[in-house]
C-alpha positions as a Markdown table, in Angstrom:
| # | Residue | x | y | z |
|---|---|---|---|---|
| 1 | Unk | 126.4 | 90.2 | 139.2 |
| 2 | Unk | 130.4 | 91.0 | 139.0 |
| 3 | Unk | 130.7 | 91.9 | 135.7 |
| 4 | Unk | 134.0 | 91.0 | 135.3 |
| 5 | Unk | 133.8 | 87.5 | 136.6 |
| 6 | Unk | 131.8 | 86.2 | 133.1 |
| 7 | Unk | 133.3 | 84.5 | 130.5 |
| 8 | Unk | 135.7 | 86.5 | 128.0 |
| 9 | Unk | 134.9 | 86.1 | 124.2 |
| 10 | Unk | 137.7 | 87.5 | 121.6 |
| 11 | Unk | 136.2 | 88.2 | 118.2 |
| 12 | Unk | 138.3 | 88.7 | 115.8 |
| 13 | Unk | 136.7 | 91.0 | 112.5 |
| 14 | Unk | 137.7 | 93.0 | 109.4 |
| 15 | Unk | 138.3 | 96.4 | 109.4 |
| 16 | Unk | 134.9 | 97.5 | 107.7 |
| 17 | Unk | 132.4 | 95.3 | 109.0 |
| 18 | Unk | 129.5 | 96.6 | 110.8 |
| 19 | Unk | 127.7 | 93.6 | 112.2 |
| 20 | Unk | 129.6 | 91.4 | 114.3 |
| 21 | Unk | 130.2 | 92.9 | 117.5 |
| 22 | Unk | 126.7 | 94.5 | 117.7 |
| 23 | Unk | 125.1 | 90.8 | 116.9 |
| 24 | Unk | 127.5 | 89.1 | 119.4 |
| 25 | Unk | 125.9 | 91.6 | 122.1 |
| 26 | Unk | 122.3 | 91.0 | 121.0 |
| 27 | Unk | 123.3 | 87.4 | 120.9 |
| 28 | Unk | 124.9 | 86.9 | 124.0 |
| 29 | Unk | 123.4 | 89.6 | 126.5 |
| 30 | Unk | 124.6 | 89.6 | 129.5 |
| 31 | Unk | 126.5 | 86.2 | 130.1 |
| 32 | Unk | 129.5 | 87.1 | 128.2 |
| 33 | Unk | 131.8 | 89.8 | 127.9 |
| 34 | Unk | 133.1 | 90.6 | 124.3 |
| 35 | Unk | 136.5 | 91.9 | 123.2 |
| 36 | Unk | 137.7 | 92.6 | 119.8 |
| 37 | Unk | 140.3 | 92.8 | 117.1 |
| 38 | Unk | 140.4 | 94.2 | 114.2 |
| 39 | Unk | 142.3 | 92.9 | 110.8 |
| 40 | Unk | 144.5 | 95.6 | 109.1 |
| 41 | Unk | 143.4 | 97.5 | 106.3 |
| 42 | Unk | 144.4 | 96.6 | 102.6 |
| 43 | Unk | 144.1 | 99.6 | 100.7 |
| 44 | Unk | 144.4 | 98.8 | 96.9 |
| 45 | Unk | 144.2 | 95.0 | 97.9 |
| 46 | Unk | 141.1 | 93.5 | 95.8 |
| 47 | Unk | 139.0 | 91.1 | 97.7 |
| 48 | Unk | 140.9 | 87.6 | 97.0 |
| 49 | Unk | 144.0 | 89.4 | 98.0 |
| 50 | Unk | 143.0 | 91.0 | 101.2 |
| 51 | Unk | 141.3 | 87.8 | 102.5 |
| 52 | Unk | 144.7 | 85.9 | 101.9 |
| 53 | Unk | 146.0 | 88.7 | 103.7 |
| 54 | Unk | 143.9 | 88.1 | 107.1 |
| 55 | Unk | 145.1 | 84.8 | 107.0 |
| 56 | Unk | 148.4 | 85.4 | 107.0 |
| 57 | Unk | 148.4 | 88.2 | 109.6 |
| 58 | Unk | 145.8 | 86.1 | 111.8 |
| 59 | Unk | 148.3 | 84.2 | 114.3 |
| 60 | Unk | 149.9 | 87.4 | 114.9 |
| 61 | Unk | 147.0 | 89.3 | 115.5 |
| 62 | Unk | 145.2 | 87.4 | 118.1 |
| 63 | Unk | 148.2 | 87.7 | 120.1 |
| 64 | Unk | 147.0 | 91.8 | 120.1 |
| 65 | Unk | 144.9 | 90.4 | 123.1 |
| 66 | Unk | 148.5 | 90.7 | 125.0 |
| 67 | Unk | 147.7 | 88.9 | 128.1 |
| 68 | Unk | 143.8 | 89.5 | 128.4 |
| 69 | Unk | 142.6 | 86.0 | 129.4 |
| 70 | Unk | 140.3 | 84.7 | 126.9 |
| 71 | Unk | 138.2 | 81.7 | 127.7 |
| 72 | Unk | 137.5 | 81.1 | 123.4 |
| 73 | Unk | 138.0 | 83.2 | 120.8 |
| 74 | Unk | 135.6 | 83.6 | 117.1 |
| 75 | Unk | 137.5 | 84.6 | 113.8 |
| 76 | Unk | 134.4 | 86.0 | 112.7 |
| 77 | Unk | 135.3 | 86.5 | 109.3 |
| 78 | Unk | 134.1 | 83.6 | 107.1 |
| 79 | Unk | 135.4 | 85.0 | 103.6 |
| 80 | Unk | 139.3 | 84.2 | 104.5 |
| 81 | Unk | 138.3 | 80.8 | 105.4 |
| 82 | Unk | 136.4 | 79.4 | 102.2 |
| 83 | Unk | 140.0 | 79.6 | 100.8 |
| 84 | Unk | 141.3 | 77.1 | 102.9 |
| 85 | Unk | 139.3 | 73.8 | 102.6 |
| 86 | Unk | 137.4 | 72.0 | 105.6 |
| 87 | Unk | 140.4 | 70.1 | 106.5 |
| 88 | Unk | 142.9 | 73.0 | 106.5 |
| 89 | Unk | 140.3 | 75.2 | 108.3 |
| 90 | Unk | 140.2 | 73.1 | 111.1 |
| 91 | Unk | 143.7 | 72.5 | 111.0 |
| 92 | Unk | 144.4 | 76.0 | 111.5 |
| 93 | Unk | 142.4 | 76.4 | 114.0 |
| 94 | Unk | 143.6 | 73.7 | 116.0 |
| 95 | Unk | 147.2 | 75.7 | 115.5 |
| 96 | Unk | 145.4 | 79.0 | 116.6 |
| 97 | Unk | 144.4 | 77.6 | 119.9 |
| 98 | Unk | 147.3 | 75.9 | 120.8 |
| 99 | Unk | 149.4 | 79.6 | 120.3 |
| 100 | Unk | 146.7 | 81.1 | 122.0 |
| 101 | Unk | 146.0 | 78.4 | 125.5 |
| 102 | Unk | 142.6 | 78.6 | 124.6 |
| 103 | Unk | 139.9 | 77.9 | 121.7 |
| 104 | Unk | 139.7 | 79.7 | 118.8 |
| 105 | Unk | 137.2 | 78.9 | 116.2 |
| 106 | Unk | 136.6 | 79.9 | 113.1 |
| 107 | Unk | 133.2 | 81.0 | 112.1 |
| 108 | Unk | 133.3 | 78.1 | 109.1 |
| 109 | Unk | 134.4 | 75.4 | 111.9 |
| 110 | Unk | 131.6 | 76.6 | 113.9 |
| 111 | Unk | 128.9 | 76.7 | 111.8 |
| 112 | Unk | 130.2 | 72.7 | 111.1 |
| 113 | Unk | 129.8 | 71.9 | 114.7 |
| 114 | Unk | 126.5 | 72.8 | 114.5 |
| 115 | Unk | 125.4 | 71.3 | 111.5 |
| 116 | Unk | 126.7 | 68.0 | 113.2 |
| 117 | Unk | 125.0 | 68.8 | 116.2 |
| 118 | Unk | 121.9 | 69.7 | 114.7 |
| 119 | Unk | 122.3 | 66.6 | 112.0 |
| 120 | Unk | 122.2 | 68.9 | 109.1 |
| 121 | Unk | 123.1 | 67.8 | 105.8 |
| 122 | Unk | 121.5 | 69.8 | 103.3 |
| 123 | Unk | 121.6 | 73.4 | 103.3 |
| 124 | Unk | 120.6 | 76.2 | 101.1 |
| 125 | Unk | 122.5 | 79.5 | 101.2 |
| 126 | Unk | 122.1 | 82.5 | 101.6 |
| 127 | Unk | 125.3 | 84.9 | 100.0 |
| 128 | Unk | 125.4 | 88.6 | 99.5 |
| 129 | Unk | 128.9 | 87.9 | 98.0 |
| 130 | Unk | 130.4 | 88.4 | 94.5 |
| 131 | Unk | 129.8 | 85.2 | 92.3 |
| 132 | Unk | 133.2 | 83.8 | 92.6 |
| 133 | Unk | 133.3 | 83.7 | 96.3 |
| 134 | Unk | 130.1 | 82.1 | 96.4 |
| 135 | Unk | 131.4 | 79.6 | 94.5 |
| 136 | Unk | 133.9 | 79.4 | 96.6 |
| 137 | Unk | 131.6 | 79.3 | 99.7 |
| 138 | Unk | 129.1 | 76.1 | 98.1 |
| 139 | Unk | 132.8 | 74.3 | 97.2 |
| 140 | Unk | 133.6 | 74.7 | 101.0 |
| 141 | Unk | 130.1 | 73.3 | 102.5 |
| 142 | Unk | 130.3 | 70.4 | 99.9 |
| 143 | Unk | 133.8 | 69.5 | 100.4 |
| 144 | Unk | 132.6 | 69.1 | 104.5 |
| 145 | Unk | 130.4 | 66.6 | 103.1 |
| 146 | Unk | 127.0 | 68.0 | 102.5 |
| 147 | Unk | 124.7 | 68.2 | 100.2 |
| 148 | Unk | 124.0 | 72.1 | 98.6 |
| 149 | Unk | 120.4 | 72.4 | 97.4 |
| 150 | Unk | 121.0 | 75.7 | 95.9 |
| 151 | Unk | 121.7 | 79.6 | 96.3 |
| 152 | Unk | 120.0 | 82.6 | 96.8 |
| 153 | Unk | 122.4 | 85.7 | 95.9 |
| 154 | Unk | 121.6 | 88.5 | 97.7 |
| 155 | Unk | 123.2 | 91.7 | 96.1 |
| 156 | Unk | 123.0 | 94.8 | 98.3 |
| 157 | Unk | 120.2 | 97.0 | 98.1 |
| 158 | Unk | 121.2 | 99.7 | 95.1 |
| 159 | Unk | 122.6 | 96.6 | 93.0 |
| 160 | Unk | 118.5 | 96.8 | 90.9 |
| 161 | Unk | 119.9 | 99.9 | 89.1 |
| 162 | Unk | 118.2 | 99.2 | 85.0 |
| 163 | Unk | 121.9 | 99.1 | 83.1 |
| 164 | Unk | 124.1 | 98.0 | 86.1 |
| 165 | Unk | 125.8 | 94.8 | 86.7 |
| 166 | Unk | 124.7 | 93.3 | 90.3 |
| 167 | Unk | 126.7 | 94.9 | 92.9 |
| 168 | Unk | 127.8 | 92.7 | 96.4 |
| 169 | Unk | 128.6 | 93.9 | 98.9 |
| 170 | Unk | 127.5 | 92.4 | 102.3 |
| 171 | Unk | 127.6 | 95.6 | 104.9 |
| 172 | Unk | 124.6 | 97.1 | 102.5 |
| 173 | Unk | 122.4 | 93.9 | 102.3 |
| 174 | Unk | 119.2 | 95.3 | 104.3 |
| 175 | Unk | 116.4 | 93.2 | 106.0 |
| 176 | Unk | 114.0 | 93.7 | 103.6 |
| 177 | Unk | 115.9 | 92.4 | 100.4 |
| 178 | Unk | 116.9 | 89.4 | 102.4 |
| 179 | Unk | 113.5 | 88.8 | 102.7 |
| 180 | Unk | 112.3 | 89.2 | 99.2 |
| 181 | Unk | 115.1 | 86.9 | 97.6 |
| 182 | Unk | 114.0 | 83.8 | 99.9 |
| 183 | Unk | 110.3 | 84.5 | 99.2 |
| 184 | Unk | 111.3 | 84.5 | 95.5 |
| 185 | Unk | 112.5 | 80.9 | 95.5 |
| 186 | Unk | 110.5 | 77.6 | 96.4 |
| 187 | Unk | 112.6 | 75.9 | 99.1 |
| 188 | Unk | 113.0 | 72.1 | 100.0 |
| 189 | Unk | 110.9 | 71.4 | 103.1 |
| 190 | Unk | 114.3 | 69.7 | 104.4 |
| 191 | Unk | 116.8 | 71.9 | 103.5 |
| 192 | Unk | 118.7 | 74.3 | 105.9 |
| 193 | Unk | 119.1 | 78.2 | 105.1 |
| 194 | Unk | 122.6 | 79.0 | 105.8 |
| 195 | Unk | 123.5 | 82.9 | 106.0 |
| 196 | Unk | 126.9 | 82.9 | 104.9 |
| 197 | Unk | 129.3 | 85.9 | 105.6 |
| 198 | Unk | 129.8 | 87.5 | 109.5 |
| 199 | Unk | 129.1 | 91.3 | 107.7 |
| 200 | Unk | 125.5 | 90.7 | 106.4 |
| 201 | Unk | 123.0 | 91.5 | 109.2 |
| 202 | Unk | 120.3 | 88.8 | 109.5 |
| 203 | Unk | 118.9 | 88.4 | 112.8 |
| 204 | Unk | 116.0 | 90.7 | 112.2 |
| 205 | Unk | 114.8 | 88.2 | 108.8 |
| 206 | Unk | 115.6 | 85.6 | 110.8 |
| 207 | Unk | 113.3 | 86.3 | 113.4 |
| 208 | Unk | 110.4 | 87.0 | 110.8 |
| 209 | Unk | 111.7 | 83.5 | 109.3 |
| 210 | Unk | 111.5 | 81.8 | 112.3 |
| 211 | Unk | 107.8 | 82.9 | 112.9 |
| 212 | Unk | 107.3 | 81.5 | 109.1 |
| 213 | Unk | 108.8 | 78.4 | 109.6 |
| 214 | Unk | 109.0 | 77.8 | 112.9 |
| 215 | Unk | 110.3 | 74.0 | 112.0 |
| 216 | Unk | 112.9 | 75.4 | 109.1 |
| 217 | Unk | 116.7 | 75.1 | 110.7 |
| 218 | Unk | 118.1 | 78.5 | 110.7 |
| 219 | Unk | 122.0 | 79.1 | 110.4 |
| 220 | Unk | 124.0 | 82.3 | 110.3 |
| 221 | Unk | 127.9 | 83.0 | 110.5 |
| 222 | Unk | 127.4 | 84.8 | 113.7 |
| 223 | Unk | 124.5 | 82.3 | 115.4 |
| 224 | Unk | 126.5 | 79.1 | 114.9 |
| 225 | Unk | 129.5 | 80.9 | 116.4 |
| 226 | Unk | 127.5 | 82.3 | 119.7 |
| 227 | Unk | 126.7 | 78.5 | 119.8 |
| 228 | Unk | 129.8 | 77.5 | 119.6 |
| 229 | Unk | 131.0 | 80.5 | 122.2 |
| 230 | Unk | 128.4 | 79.2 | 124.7 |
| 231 | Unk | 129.2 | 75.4 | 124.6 |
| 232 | Unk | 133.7 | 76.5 | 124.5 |
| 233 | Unk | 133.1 | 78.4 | 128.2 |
| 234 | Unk | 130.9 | 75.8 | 129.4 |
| 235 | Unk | 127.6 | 77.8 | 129.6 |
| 236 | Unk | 124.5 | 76.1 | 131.1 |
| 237 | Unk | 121.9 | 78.6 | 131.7 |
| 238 | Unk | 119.4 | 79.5 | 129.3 |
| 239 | Unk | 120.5 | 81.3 | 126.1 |
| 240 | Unk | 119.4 | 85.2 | 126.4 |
| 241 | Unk | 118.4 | 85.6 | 122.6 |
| 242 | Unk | 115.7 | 83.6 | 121.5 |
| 243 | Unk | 116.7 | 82.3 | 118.3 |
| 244 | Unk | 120.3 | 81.1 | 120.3 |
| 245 | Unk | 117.9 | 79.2 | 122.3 |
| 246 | Unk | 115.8 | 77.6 | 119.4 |
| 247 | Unk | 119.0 | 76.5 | 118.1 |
| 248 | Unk | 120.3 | 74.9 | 121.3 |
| 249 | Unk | 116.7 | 73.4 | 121.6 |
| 250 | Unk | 117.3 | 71.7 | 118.7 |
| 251 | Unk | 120.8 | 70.6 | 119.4 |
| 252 | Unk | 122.0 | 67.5 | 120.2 |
């Protein structure tokens, strides 16, 4: 195989997170080499502040790249784009790819595509983020036209202190408290679990999930937008991760 004949993914990320290159890989094996930028750092920026920030700096910074051909590129930061709405998402990302002669999708756009590919409209997420940008989030999905059958917060692990308010933050959400938050609520039998935020790692409850409910649609930032990677460089073969392939199984 000449490695450097496969298709080239950009990924864009923030400075902190932890999860999106290393699921990307896991996703994507060997069919696809990866390439990243990171956004800047905000020190003393709170969160609302610093995701207005990426947005702002994002044209400039996928053009870091220089002239490394991309064949697509993720913005794999969904945060920054729950403050635009659906409509002004996929209006910037149409602008994106024109500046950069090639796609660029947001990981909010992409995890639409597949919803309509999959004909998903009812989901139930799943949010290790602060109550307001949760909100946020569930106004996003509903504005896109579907239907939110409720929330499970997951705070990260140390947030059960006795005395302590709940503390979010998505890079120390761990497998097992995903876990124990979904077993905690009585799901719809139709409803979707959506894993919302590019810095939560998820694939290992996802595969436990998966055996569980092997018929329950499964939807993370980073899945939906190894989907969307696949289908923007035209890959046929078989997907190398299995729950990439029980996704594009049930793709239409």
């Amino acid at each position: 195989m000449d490695l450097f004949s496969l298709p080239r993914l950009g990924v864009v990320v923030p400075p902190e997170n932890p999860t999106a290159e290393p699921e990307f890989n896991h996703l994507l094996g060997a069919g696809m080499n990866v390439y990243t930028s990171r956004f800047p750092v905000t020190p003393g920026a709170g969160l609302r502040a610093m995701l207005e920030t990426y947005n702002e700096v994002l044209p400039e910074l996928l053009g870091s790249f220089g002239a490394l051909r991309l064949d697509a590129t993720v913005v794999a930061c969904s945060a920054s784009h729950y403050l635009l709405d659906p409509a002004g998402d996929r209006a910037f990302c149409d602008e994106l790819s024109e500046r950069a002669g090639s796609p660029v999708q947001s990981s909010t756009q992409a995890i639409l595509a597949a919803c309509e590919a999959l004909g998903v409209t009812r989901l139930t997420l799943v949010s290790p983020y602060e109550p307001w940008l949760t909100d946020t989030s569930r106004a996003f999905w509903e504005r896109a036209g579907l239907t939110v059958d409720g929330v499970v917060l997951v705070p990260a692990e140390d947030a059960a202190s006795p005395g302590r308010d709940a503390h979010f933050d998505p890079y120390e959400v761990t497998t097992g408290a995903i876990l124990r938050r979904i077993r905690e609520r009585e799901l719809p039998p139709d409803t979707a679990l959506l894993f919302t935020g590019t810095g939560m790692g998820t694939l290992a409850a996802l595969e436990e999930l998966a055996r569980r409910e092997p018929h329950r649609t499964l939807l993370t930032s980073n899945l939906a937008s190894a989907w969307w990677a696949r289908r923007a460089v035209g890959e046929k073969g078989e997907a190398h991760h299995p729950l990439l392939r029980r996704l594009e199984g049930a793709a239409v």
